[in-house]
C-alpha positions as CSV (number, residue, x, y, z in Angstrom):
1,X,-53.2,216.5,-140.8
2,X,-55.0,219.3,-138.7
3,X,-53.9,220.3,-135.6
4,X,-56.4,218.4,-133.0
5,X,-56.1,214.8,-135.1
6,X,-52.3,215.4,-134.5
7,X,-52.7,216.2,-130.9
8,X,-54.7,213.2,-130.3
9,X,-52.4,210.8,-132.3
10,X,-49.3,212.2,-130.3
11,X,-51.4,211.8,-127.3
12,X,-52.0,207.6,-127.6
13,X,-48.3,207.7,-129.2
14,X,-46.8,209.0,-125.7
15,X,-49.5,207.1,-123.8
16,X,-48.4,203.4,-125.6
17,X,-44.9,204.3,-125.3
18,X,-45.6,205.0,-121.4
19,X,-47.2,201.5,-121.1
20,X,-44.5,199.8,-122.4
21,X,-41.9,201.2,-120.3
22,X,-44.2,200.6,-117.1
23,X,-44.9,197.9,-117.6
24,X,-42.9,194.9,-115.8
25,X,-41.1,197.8,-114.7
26,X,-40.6,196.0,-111.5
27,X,-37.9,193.5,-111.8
28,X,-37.3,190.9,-109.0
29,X,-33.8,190.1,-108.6
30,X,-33.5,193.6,-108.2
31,X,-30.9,196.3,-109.8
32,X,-28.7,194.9,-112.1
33,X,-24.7,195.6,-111.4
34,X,-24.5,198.4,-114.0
35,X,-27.6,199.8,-112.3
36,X,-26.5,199.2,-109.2
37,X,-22.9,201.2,-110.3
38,X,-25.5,204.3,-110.5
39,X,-26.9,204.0,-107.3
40,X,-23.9,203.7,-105.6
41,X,-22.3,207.2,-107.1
42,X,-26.1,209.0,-106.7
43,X,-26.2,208.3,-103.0
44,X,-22.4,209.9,-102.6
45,X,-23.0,213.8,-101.4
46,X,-24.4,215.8,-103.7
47,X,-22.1,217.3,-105.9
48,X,-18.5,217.1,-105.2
49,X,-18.7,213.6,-103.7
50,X,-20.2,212.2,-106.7
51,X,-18.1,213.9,-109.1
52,X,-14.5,212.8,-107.2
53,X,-16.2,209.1,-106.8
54,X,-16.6,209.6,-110.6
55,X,-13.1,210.5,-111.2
56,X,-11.4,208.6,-109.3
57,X,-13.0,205.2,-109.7
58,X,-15.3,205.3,-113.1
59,X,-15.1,205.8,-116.8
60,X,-18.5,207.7,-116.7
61,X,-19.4,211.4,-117.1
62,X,-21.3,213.2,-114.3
63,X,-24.4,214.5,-115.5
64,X,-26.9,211.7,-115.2
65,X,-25.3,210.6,-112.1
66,X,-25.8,214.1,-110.5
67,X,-29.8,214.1,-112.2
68,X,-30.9,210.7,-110.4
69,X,-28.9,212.2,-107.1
70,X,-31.6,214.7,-106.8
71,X,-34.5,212.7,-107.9
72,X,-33.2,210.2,-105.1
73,X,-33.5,213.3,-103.0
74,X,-36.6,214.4,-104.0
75,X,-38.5,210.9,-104.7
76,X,-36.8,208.3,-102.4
77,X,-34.7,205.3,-103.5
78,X,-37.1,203.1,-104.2
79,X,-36.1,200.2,-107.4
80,X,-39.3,201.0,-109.1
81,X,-38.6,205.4,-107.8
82,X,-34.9,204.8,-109.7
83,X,-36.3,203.3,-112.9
84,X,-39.3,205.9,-113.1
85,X,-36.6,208.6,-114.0
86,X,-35.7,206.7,-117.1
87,X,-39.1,205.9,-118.2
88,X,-40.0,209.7,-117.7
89,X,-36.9,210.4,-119.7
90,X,-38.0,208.1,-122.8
91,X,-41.2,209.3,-122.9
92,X,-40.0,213.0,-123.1
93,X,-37.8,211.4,-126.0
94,X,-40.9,210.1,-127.9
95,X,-42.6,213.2,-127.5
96,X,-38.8,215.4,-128.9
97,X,-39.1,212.1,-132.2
98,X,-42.6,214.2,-133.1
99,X,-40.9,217.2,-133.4
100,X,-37.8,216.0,-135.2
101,X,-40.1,213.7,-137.8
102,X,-42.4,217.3,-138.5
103,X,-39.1,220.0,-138.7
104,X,-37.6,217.5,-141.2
105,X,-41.1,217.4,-143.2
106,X,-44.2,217.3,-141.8
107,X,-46.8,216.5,-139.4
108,X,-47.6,212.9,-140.4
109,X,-43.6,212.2,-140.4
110,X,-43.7,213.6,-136.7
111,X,-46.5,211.2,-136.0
112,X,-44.6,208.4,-137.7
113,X,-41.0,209.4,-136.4
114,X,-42.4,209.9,-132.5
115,X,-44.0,206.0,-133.1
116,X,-41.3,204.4,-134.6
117,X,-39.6,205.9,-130.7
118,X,-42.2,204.4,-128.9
119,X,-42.0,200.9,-130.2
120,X,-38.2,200.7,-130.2
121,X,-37.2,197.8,-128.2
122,X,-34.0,199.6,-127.6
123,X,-35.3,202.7,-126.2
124,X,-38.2,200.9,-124.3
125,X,-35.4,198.7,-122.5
126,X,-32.8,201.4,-121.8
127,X,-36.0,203.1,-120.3
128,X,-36.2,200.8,-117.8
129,X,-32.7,200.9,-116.8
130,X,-30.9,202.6,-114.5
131,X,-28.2,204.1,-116.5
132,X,-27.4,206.9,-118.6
133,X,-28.1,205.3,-122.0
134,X,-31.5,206.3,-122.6
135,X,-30.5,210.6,-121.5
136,X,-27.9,209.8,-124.5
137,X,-30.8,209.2,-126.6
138,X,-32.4,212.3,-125.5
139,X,-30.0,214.6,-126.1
140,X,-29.3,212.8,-129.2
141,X,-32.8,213.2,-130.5
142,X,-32.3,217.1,-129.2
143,X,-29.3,217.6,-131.2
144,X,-30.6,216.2,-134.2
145,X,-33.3,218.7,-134.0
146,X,-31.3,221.6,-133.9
147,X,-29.1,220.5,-136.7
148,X,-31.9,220.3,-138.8
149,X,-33.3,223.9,-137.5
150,X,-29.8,225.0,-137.8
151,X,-29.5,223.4,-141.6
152,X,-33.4,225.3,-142.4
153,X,-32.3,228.6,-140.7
154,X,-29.0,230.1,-139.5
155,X,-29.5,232.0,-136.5
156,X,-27.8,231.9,-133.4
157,X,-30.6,230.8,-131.4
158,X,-30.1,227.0,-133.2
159,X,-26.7,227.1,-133.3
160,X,-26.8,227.5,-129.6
161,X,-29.0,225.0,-128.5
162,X,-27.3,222.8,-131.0
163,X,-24.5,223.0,-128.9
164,X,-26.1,223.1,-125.8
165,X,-27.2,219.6,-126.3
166,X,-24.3,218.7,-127.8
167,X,-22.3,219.7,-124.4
168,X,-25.1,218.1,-122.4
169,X,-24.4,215.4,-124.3
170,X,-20.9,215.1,-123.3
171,X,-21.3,215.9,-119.9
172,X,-23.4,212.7,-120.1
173,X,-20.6,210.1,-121.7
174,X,-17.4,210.4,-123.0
175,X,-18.1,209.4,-126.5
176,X,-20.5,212.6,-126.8
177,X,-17.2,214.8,-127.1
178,X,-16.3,212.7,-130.4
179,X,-20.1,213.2,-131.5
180,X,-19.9,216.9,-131.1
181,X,-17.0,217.4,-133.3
182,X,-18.6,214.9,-136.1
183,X,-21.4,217.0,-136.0
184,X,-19.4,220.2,-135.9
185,X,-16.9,219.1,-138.9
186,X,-20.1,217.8,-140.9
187,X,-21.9,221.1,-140.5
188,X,-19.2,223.9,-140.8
189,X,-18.4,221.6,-144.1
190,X,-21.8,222.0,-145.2
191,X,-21.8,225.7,-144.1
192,X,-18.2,226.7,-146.5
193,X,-19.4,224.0,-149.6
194,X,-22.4,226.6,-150.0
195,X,-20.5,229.3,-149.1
196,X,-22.9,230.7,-146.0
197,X,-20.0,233.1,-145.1
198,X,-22.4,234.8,-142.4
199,X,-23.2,231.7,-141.0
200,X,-20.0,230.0,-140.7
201,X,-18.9,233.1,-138.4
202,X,-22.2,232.5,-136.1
203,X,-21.2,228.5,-135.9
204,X,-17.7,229.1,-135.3
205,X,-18.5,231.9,-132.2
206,X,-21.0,229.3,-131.1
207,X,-18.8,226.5,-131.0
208,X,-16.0,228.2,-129.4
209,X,-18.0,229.5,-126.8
210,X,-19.5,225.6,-126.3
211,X,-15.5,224.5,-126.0
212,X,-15.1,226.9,-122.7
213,X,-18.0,225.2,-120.8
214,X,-16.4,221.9,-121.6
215,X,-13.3,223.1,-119.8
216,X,-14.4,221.3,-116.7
217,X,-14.9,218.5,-118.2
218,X,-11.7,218.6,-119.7
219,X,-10.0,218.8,-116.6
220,X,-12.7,216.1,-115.3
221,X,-11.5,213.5,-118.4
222,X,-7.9,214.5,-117.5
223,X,-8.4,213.1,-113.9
224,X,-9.5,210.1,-115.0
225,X,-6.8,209.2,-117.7
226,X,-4.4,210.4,-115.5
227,X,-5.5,207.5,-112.9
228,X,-5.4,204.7,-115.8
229,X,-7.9,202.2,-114.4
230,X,-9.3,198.9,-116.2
231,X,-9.2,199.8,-120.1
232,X,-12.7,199.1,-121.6
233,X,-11.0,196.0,-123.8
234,X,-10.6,194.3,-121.4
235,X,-14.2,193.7,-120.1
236,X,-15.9,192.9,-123.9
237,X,-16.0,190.6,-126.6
238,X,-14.6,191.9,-130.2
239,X,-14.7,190.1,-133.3
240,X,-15.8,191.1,-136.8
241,X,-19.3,190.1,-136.5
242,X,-20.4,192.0,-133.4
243,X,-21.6,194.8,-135.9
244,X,-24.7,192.4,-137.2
245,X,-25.9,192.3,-133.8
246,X,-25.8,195.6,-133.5
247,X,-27.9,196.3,-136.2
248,X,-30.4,193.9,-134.9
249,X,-31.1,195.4,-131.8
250,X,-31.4,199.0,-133.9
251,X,-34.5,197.9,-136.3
252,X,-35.7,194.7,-134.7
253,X,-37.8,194.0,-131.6
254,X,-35.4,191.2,-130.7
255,X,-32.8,192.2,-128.9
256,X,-29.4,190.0,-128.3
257,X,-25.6,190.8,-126.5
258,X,-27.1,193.6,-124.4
259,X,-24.6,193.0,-121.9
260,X,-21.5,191.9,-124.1
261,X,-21.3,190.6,-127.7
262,X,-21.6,187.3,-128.6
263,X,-18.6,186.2,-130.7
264,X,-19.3,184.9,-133.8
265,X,-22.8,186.2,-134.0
266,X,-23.6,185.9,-137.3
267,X,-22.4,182.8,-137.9
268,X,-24.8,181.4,-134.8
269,X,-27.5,183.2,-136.7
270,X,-27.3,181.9,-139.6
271,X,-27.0,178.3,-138.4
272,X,-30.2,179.0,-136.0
273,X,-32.4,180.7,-138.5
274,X,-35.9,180.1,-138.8
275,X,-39.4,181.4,-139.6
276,X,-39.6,183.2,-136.7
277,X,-35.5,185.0,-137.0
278,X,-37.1,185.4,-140.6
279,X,-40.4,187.4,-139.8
280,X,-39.0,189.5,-136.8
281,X,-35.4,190.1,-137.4
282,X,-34.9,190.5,-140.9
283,X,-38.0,191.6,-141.9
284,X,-37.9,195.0,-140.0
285,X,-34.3,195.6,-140.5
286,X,-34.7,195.3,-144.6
287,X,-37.8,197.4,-144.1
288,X,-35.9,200.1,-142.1
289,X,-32.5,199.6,-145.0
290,X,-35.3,200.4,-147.3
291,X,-36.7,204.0,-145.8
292,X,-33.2,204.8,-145.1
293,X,-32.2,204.5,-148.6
294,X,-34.5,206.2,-150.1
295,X,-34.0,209.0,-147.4
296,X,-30.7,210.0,-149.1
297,X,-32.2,211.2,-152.0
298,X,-32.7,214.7,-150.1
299,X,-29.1,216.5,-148.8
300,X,-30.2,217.2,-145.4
301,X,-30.6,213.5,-144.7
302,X,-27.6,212.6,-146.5
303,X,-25.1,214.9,-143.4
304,X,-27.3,213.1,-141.2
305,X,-26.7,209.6,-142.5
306,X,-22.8,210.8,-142.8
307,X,-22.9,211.2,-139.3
308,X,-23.9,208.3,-138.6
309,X,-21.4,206.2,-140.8
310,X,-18.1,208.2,-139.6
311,X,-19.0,207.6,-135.6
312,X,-19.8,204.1,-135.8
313,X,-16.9,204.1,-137.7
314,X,-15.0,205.5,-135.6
315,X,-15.8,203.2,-132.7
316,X,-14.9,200.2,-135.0
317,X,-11.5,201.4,-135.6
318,X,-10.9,202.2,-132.3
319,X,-12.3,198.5,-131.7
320,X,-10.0,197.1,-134.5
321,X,-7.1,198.7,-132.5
322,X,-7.8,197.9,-129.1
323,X,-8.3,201.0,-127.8
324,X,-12.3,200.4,-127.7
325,X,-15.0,197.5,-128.3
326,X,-18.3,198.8,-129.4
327,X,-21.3,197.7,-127.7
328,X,-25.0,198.2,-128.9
329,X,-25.4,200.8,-125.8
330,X,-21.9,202.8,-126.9
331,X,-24.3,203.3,-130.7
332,X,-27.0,204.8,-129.3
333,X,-26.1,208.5,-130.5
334,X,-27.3,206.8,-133.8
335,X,-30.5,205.8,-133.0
336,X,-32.9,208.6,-132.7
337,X,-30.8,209.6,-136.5
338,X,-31.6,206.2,-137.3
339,X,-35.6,206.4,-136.5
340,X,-35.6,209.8,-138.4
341,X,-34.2,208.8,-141.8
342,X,-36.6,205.6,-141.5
343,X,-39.8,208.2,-141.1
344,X,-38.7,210.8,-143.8
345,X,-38.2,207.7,-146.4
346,X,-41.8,207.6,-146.3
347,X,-42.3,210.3,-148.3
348,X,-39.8,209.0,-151.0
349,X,-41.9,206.2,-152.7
350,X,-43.3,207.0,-155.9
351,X,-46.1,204.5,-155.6
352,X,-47.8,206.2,-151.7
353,X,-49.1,201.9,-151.2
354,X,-46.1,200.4,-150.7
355,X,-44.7,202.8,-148.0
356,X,-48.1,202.6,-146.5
357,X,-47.5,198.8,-146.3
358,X,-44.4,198.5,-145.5
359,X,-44.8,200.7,-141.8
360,X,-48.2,199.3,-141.2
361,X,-45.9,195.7,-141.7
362,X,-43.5,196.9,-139.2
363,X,-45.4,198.4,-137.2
364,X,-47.3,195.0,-137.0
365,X,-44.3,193.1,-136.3
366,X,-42.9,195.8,-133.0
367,X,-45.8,195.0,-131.8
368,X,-46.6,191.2,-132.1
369,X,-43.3,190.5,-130.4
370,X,-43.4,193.4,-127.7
371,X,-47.2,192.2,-126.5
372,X,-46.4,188.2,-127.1
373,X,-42.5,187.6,-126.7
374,X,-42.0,186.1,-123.2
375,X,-38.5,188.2,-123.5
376,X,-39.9,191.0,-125.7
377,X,-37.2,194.3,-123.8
378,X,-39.8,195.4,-121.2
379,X,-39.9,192.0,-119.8
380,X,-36.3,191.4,-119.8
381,X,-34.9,190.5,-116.4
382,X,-31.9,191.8,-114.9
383,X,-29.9,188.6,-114.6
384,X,-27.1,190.3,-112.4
385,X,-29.6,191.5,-110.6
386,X,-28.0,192.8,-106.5
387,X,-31.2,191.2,-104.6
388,X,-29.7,187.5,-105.0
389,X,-26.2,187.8,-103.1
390,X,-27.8,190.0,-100.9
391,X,-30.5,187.0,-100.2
392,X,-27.6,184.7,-99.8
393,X,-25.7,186.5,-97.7
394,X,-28.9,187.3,-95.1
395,X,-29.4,183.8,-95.6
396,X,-26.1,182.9,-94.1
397,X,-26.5,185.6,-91.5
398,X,-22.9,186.6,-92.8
399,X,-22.0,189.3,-90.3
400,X,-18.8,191.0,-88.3
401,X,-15.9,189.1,-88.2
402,X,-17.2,187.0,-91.5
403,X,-15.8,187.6,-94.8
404,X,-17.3,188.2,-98.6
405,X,-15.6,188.2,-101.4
406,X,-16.8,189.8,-104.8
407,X,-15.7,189.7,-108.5
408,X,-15.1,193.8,-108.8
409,X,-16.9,196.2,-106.7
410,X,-17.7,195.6,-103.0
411,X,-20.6,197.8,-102.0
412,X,-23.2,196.6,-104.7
413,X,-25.6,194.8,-102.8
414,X,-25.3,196.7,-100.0
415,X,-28.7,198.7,-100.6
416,X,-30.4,195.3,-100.1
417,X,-28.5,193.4,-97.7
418,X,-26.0,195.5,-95.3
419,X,-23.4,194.5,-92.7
420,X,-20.1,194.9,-91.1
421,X,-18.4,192.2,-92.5
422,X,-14.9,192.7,-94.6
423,X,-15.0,192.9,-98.0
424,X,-12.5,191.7,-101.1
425,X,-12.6,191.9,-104.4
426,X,-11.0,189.2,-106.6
427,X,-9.6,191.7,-109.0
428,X,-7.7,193.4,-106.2
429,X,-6.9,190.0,-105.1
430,X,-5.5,189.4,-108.2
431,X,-3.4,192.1,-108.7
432,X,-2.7,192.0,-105.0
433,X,-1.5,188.6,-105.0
434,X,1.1,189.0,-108.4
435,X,2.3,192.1,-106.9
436,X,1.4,194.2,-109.6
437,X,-1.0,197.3,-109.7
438,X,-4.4,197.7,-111.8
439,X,-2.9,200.4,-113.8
440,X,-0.3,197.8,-115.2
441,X,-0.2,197.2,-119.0
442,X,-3.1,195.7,-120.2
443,X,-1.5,193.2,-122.3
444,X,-2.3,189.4,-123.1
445,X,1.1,188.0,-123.5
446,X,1.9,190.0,-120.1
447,X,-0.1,187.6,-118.0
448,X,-0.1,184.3,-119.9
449,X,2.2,182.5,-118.0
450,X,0.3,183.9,-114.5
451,X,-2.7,181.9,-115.8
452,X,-0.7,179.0,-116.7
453,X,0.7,178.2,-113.5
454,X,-2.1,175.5,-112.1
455,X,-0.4,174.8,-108.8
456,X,0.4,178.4,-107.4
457,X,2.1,178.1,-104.0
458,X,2.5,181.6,-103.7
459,X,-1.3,182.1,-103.5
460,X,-1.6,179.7,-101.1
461,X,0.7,181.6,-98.9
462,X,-1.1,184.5,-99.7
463,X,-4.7,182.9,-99.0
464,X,-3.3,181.5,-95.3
465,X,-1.9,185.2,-94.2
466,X,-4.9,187.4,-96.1
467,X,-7.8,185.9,-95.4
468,X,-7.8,182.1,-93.7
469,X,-5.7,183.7,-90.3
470,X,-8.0,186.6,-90.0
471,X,-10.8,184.2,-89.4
472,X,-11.6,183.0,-86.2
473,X,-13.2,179.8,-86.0
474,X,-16.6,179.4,-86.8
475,X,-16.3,182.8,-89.4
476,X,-17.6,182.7,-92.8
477,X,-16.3,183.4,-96.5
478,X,-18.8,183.3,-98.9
479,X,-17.2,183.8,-102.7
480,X,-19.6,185.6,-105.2
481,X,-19.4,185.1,-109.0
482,X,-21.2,186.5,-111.6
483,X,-21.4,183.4,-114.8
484,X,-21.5,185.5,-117.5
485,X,-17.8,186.6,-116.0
486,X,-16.5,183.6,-116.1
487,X,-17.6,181.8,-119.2
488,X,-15.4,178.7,-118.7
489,X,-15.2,175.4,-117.6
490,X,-11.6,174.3,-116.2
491,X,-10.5,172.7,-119.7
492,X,-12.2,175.3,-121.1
493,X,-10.0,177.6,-119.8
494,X,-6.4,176.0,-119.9
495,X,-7.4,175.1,-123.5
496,X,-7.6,178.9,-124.1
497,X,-4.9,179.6,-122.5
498,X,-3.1,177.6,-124.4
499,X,-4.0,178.1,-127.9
500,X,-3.4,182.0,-129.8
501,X,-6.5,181.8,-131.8
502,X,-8.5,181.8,-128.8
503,X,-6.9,183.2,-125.9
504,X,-5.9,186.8,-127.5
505,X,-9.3,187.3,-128.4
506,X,-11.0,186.9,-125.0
507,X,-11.4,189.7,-122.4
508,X,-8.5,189.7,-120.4
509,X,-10.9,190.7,-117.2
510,X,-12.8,187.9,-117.7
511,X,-9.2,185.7,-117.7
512,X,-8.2,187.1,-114.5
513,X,-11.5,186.8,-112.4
514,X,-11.6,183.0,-113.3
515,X,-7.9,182.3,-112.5
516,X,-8.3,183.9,-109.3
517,X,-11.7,182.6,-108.4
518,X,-10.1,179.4,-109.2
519,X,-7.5,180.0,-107.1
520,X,-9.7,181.2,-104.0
521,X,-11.5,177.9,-104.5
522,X,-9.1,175.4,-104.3
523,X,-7.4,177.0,-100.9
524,X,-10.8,177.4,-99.7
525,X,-11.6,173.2,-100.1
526,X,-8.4,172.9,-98.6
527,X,-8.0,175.1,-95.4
528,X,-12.4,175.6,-95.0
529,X,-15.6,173.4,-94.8
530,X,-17.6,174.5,-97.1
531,X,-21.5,174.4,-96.3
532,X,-23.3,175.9,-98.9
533,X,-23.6,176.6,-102.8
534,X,-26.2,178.8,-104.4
535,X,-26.7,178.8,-108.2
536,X,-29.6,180.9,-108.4
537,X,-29.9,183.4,-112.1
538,X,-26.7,184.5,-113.3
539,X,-24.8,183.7,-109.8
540,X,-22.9,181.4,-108.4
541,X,-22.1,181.8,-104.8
542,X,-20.2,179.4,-102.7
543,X,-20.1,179.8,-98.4
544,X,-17.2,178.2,-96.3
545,X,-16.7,178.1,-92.4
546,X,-13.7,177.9,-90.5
């Protein structure tokens, strides 16, 4: 392929993968809650306000946060201004697949690796989002590059921007720091098997000098444990199955569980399937198993695909201990490894057809559900999306002296909707209430019998003195609940409660926001009036006057 057909190929590769992350790129109900977590820490002061916001009330690394501060700066604070710096940042990432597909082998497998980027439903939806998910990709793809410069030539030029990115990476999320030393054991490994004495003391300088510029972070990781706040088990659904899924959304246009996993998965998928599942689930994840297996025949691809194996791996131990659940978005390191194996197994066929089928196939498929899909993952909505309690609440005219009271954080909607009213949380409620503390064991059996207890005079007590007697008459409280939070009925939940099989495998956040929303509800019938419900997306909001 000569060097103008490969310019011009890259050049409607970046332009399609441009389309579809502008496209629909608009969403009406606004910023999503994760999204609107971002905008909350970029707006802080720029840097040290957004780093101590960080660390004292997130999980989340401070790199991205700190990059959308200044285009915020620079650009304004527009929805469509926020999700413009993700699509820029996919589209870099397409243009970083060409160059990982043509170091590995070639230019055509740069041309095919840099497609197979830019139809991903993954990284097309993560670059519409407002989060930090699709810079992992990017530095991913990055460090991927490097290894494989580093595996062709030893210098100290790739080993350092190996590890550049690799930092970058983990001054992006958490889970980069386990990445970097995967990549760093399966390397040096590969470095002492073929006895490249010279270049094992190169890596080793490098990758001590990379461990001093992650002393901050150290110390920024240290701050957070330190504070102990909700443990990420808590919030997610965990079962066997979730891995299926997972899959799914890697090598299929049909994305599911984006926000949580579903439990049981692949026993709803089998019962559901059909023509359709058929044609654009399976079909491109047994093409992709199929490129990816025949990648492994080369040793290079083999450390990559090693990689890959021990980190998910990884996160499903951690998973099967409790000390993690692994989400499709917490896999992402994978992906752009993924994509790259799938491109170099091209060249791996004996018979050149059937390769040549098999990506025009998927290829075919990506985009046949992107193009006709009514939720194809540039039209996906953002159920949780800020603008609808903020439409309630300027609805109600809910103002000074009035009272709201949220599932977790207080100041989402505020970029649409802003007044002085007070603001609760039910999760402080709850632990407020019991008299315990958020950084109190995270343990099932430790609050059974607190969501047992139907008839709970204490919160009542609490209720009348918190929140009824600072009303005046006439005041507001307006109650705000996201569904997918609570997914119970009443029976629903006492039946849970009640039973082992299915109470110590749901998310004990999600247990504690419908016991106390419960709670807030029945004082509220009792002591209020209320005057208005709204049940609009993914919400559920209920308004009461004194």
């Amino acid at each position: 392929m000569d060097k103008n057909k490969t310019g011009v190929f890259l050049f409607f590769i970046i332009l399609i993968a441009f389309i579809f992350r502008i496209l629909f790129i608009d969403k009406p109900l606004g910023l999503s809650y994760d999204e609107a977590v971002s905008y909350s820490y970029a707006i802080k002061s720029f840097p040290f306000g957004i780093i101590n916001g960080l660390a004292t009330s997130d999980l989340h690394m401070p790199l991205y946060f700190l990059l959308l501060s200044l285009w915020i700066k620079i650009l304004g604070n527009g929805d469509i201004i926020l999700r413009l710096f993700s699509v820029l940042i996919g589209c870099i990432t397409v243009f970083v697949g060409y160059f990982l597909g043509k170091e590995i082998k070639d230019k055509f497998t740069g041309i095919l690796c840099s497609l197979l980027f830019a139809l991903n439903s993954l990284a097309i939806y993560y670059s519409q989002d407002v989060r930090f998910y699709v810079v992992i990709i990017l530095f991913s793809a990055l460090s991927y590059l490097y290894f494989v410069k580093s595996y062709i030539n030893h210098t100290y030029k790739n080993f350092f921007l190996l590890f550049l990115c690799l930092v970058l990476l983990s001054y992006t999320n958490i889970l980069g720091i386990l990445f970097l030393w995967i990549i760093t054991v399966i390397f040096l490994l590969h470095l002492v098997y073929n006895k490249y004495y010279d270049a094992i003391k190169k890596f080793c300088f490098v990758f001590a000098t990379s461990q001093i510029a992650l002393i901050p972070l150290f110390i920024f990781i240290y701050k957070i444990i330190s504070r102990r706040g909700i443990s990420f088990p808590s919030a997610f659904f965990y079962d066997n199955q979730v891995l299926y899924g997972i899959i799914q959304n890697w090598f299929s246009p049909v994305l599911v569980n984006i926000n949580n996993n579903s439990p049981q998965f692949l026993l709803e998928f089998i019962n559901s399937i059909s023509l359709k599942s058929i044609i654009f689930i399976l079909v491109p994840v047994i093409i992709f198993f199929v490129f990816i297996f025949k990648s492994l025949k080369k040793e290079l691809n083999l450390l990559i695909f090693i990689s890959i194996l021990i980190f998910i791996s990884v996160e499903i131990l951690g998973s099967i201990l409790g000390k993690f659940t692994i989400l499709t978005r917490y896999t992402l390191y994978v992906l752009p490894a993924l994509i790259l194996l799938c491109s170099d197994g091209f060249n791996y066929f004996k018979n050149k057809l059937t390769p040549k089928l098999l990506i025009i196939c998927l290829i075919c498929i990506n985009l046949t559900y992107l193009i006709f899909a009514k939720n194809s993952s540039f039209k996906m909505q953002r159920i949780s999306g800020q603008k609808i309690p903020a439409i309630a609440l300027m609805n109600e005219n809910i103002k000074k002296g009035d009272i709201v009271i949220y599932q977790i954080r207080t100041n989402l909607s505020d970029k649409y909707y802003y007044s002085n009213f007070d603001k609760y949380s039910e999760i402080e409620i709850f632990f407020d209430n019991f008299g315990l503390k958020s950084s109190d064991i995270d343990d099932h059996n430790y609050y059974r019998q607190l969501f047992k207890n139907k008839n709970n005079e204490n919160f009542k007590k609490y209720f009348k003195e918190k929140i009824y007697n600072k009303m005046q008459k006439g005041n507001k409280l307006v109650i705000i609940s996201q569904k997918d939070y609570m997914p119970y009925d009443k029976d629903t939940f006492y039946k849970i409660i009640n039973q082992d099989k299915y109470y110590f495998n749901q998310p004990l956040l999600f247990l504690k926001l419908y016991k106390t929303n419960e709670l807030l509800l029945n004082n509220s019938y009792d002591m209020l009036h209320k005057t208005g419900i709204y049940n609009m997306a993914n919400w559920i909001i209920y308004v009461f006057v004194k």
